[in-house]
ZAKE-51711 format. One record per atom (N, C-alpha, C): x, y negated, z negated; residue in one letter. Coordinates in steps of 0.2 Angstrom, whole numbers, plus 5000, padded with zeros to 4 digits. Layout:
% residues N
XYZA
...
//
This chain:
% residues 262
500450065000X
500050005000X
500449945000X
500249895004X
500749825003X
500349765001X
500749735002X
500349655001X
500849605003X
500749535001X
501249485005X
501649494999X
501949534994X
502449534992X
502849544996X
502849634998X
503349665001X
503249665008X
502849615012X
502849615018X
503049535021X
502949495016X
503149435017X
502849405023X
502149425022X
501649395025X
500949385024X
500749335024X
500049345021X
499449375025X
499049415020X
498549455025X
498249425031X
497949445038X
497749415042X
497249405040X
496849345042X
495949325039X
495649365044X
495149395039X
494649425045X
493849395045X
493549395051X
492949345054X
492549385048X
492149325045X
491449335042X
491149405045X
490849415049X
490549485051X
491049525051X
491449535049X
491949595050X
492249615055X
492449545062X
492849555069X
493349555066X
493549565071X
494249545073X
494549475073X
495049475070X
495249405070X
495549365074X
495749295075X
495849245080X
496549295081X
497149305079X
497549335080X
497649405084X
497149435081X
497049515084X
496749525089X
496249465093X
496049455099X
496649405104X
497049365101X
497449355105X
498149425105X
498149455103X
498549505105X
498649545109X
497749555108X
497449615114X
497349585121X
497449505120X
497349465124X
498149475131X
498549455124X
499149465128X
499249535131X
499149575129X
499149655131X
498849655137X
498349635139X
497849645144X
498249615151X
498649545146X
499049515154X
499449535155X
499649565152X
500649605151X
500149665156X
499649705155X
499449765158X
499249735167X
499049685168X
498849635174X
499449615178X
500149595174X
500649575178X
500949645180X
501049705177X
501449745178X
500949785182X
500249795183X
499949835188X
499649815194X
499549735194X
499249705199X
498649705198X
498249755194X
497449755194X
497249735185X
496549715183X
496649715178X
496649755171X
497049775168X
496849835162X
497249905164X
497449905170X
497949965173X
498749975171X
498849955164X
499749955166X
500050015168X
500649965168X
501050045171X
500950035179X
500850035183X
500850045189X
501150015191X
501950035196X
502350005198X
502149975203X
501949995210X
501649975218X
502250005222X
502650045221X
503150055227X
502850125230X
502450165227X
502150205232X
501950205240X
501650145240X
501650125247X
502050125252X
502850075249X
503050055251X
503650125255X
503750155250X
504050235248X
503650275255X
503050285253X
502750305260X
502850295267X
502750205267X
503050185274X
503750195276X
504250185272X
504850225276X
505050295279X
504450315273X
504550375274X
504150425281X
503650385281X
503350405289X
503650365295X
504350335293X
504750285299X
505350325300X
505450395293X
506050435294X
506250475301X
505850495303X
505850545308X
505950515313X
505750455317X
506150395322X
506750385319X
506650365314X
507450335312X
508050385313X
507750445312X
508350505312X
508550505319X
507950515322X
508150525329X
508450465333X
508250405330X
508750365336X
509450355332X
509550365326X
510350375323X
510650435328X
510150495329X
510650555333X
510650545341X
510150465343X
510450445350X
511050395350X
511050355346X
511550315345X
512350365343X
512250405339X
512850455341X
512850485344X
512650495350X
512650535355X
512850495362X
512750405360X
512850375364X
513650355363X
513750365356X
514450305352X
514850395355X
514750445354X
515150495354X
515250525361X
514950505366X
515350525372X
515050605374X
514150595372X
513950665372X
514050685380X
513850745383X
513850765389X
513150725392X
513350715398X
512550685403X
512150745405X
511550725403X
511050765404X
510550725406X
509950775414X
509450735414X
509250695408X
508950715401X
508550685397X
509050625394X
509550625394X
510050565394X
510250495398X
510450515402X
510750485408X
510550425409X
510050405409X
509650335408X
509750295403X
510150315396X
510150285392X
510950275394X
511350315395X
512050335397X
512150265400X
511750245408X
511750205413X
511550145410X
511050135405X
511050055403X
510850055394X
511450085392X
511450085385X
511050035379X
511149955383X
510949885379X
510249905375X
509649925381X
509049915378X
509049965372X
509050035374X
509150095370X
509350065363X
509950035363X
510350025357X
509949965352X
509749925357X
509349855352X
508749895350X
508349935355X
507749955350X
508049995344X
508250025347X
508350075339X
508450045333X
509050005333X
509149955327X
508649905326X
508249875330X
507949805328X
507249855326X
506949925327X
506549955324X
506749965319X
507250025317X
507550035309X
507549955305X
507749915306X
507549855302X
507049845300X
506449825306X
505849815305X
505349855300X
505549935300X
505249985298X
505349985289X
505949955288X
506149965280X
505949885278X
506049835282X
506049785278X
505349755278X
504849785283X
504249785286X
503949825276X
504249885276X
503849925271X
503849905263X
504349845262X
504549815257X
503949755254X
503649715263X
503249685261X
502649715260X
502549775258X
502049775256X
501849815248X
502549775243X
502649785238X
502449715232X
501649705230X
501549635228X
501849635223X
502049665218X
502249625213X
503249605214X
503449635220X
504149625221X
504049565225X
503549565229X
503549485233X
503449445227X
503049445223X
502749375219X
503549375216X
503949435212X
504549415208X
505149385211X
505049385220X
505549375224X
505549315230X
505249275229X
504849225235X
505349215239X
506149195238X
506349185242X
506649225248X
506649295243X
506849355246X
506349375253X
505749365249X
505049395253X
505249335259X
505249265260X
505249215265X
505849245270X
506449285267X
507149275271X
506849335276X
506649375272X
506549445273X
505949425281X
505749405278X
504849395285X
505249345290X
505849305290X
505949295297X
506449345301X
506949375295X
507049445303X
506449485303X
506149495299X
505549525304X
505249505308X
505349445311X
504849415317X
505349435322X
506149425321X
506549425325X
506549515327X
506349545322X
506749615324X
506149645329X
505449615326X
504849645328X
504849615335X
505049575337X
504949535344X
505749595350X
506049575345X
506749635349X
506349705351X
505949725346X
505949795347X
505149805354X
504949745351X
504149755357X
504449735365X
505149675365X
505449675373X
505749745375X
506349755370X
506549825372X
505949885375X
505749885371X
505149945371X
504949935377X
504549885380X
504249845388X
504749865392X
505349805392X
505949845395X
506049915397X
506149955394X
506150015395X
505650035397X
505050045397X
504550075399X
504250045407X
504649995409X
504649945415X
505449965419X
505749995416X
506449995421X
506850075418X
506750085416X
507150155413X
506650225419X
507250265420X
506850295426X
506350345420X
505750375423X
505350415417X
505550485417X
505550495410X
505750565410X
505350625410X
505450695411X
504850735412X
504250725410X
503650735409X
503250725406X
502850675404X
503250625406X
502850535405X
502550505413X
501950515415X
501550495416X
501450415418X
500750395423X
500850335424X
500350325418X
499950385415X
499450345410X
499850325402X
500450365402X
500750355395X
501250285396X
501350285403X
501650225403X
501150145403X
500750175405X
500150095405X
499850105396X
500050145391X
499850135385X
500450115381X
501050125383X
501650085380X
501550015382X
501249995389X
501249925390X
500849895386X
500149945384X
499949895379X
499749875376X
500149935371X
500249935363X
500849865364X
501449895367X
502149865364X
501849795367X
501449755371X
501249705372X
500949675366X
500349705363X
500049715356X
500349685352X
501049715351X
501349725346X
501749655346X
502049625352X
502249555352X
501649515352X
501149525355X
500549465354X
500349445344X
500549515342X
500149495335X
500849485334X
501549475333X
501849465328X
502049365332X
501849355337X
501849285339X
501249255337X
500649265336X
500249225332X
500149245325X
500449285323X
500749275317X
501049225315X
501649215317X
502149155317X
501749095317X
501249095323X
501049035325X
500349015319X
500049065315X
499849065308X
500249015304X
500849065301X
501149055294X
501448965297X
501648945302X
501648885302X
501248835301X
500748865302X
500048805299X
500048845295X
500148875289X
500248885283X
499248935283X
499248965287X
498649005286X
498849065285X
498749085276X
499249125277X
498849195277X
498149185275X
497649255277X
497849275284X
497749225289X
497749275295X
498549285298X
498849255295X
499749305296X
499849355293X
499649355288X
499549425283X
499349475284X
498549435291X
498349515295X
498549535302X
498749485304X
499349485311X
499949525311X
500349505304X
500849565303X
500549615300X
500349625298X
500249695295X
499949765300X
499549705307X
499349725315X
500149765317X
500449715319X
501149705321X
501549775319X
501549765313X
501849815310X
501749875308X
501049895309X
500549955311X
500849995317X
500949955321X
500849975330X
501849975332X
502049945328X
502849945327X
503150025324X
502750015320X
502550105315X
502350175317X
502050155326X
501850215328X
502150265330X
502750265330X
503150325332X
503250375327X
503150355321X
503150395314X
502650435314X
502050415316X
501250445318X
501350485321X
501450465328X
501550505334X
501950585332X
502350575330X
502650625324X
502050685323X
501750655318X
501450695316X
500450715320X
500450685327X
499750685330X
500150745334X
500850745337X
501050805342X
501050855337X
501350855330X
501550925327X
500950975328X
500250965327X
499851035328X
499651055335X
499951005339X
499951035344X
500451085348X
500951065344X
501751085347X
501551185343X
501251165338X
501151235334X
500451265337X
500051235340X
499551305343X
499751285351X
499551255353X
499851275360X
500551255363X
500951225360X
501751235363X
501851155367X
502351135370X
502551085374X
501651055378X
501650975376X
501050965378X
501150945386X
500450965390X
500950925397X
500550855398X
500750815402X
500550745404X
500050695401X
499550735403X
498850705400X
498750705392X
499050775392X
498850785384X
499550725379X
500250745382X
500450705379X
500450615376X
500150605383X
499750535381X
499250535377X
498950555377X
498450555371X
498550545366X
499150605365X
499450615357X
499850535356X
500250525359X
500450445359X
500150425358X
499750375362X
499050315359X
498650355353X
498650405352X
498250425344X
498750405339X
499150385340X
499650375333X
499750315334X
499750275339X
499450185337X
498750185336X
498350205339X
497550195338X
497350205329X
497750255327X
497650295320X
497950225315X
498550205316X
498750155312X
498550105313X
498150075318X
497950005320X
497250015315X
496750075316X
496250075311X
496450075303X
496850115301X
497150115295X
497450035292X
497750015295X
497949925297X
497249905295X
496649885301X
496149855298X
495949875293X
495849925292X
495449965283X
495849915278X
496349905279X
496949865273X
496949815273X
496749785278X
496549685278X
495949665276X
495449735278X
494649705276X
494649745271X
495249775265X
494949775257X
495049725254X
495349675256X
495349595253X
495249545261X
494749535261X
494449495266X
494849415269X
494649405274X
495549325275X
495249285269X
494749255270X
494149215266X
494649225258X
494649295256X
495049305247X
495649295246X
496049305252X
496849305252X
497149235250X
497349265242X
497849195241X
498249165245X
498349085245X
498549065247X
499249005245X
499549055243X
500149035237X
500849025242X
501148965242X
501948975244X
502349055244X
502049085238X
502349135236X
502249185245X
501449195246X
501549245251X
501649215259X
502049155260X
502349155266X
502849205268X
502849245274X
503249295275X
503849255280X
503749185283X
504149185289X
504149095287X
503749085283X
503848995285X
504348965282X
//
């Protein structure tokens, strides 16, 4: 048993009806906010937010692998092969998508980390302008190639009229993006890039729209393999809206904090 002897405190007063006191209610006060800064929603502590973010690289892995073992395949003096040769012949584009994608994919996946953007604002502004840059590299490359690189087995005039445009897509949103965050609207940059880097994204998808294919009937041929293509931007560009319209442009704070590029 204590008292303000041995606690060197005098008892807390408690409300005429038997509440809680001023003190006790600012406590539980505090606690609520400490649980609201550290989960982003109210009452939820503990919830870091890098799940998302975790996820996205992680469905960016499979491209990324694969153009790291073109790039060493290009830096290492691999043997020429039909499936190669076109890159052999003009290296430049080949080499700028891969990299300006791998960029876009990890630092793309970062912004979608709220409580690291509010902690880091000038991190998150540095970070959103090579995104504009890398995401513009990767959607010309991509045009580029799919405009001048000769095609290889299996790509079609229809998979090539769907790379023109997505990867046109994919510059169009991430240039009114830009043209957003400069008039400082920052709802609809918010839902521009997140467009942008949906369809930037698609190859990680694509990934996985070929795999049950590859396992029940084997090598897709032409028609089908366009399909599967355009399904893994079509699947991200819906996924993409579902995530803009869970907080509508109308709710999106409009804080310095969440410029990406201004």
């Amino acid at each position: 048993m204590t008292d303000e002897r041995s606690t060197g405190h005098l008892p807390s007063p408690r409300s005429p009806r038997g509440g809680r006191s001023a003190d006790d209610r600012n406590t539980a006060g505090r606690g609520r906010e400490v649980a609201t800064a550290s989960s982003g929603r109210p009452g939820r502590p503990g919830r870091p937010g890098w799940l998302l973010p975790a996820g996205l690289i992680l469905l960016g892995a499979v491209p990324m692998i694969a153009g790291a073992a073109r790039l060493t395949e290009l830096t290492a003096g691999a043997e020429i092969t039909p499936g190669n040769a076109r890159f052999f012949a003009a290296p430049l584009p080949v080499v700028l998508h891969i990299l300006s994608v791998s960029v876009y994919t990890i630092l793309g996946a970062f912004q979608f980390a709220p409580r690291f953007r509010r902690r880091r604002p000038g991190w998150h502004r540095g970070a959103g302008r090579v995104l504009v840059i890398c995401g513009i590299a990767a959607a010309l490359s991509g045009l580029w190639m799919t405009l001048f690189y000769p095609r290889p087995e299996g790509d079609g005039d229809l998979l090539a009229a769907f790379r023109l445009v997505f990867g046109s897509a994919m510059l169009v949103a991430i240039v009114l993006a830009f043209a957003a965050i400069r008039r400082r609207d920052i709802a609809r940059h918010r839902a521009w890039m997140i467009r942008g880097y949906a369809i930037g994204l698609g190859a990680g998808t694509q990934a996985l729209t070929h795999l049950p294919w590859f396992l029940i009937f084997g090598t897709p041929g032409e028609f089908p393999r366009a399909l599967l293509v355009a399904a893994g931007w079509v699947i991200n560009l819906a996924v993409a809206e579902w995530f803009i319209r869970r907080r509508p442009i109308g709710q999106v704070r409009t804080s310095p904090v969440d410029v990406h590029s201004g």
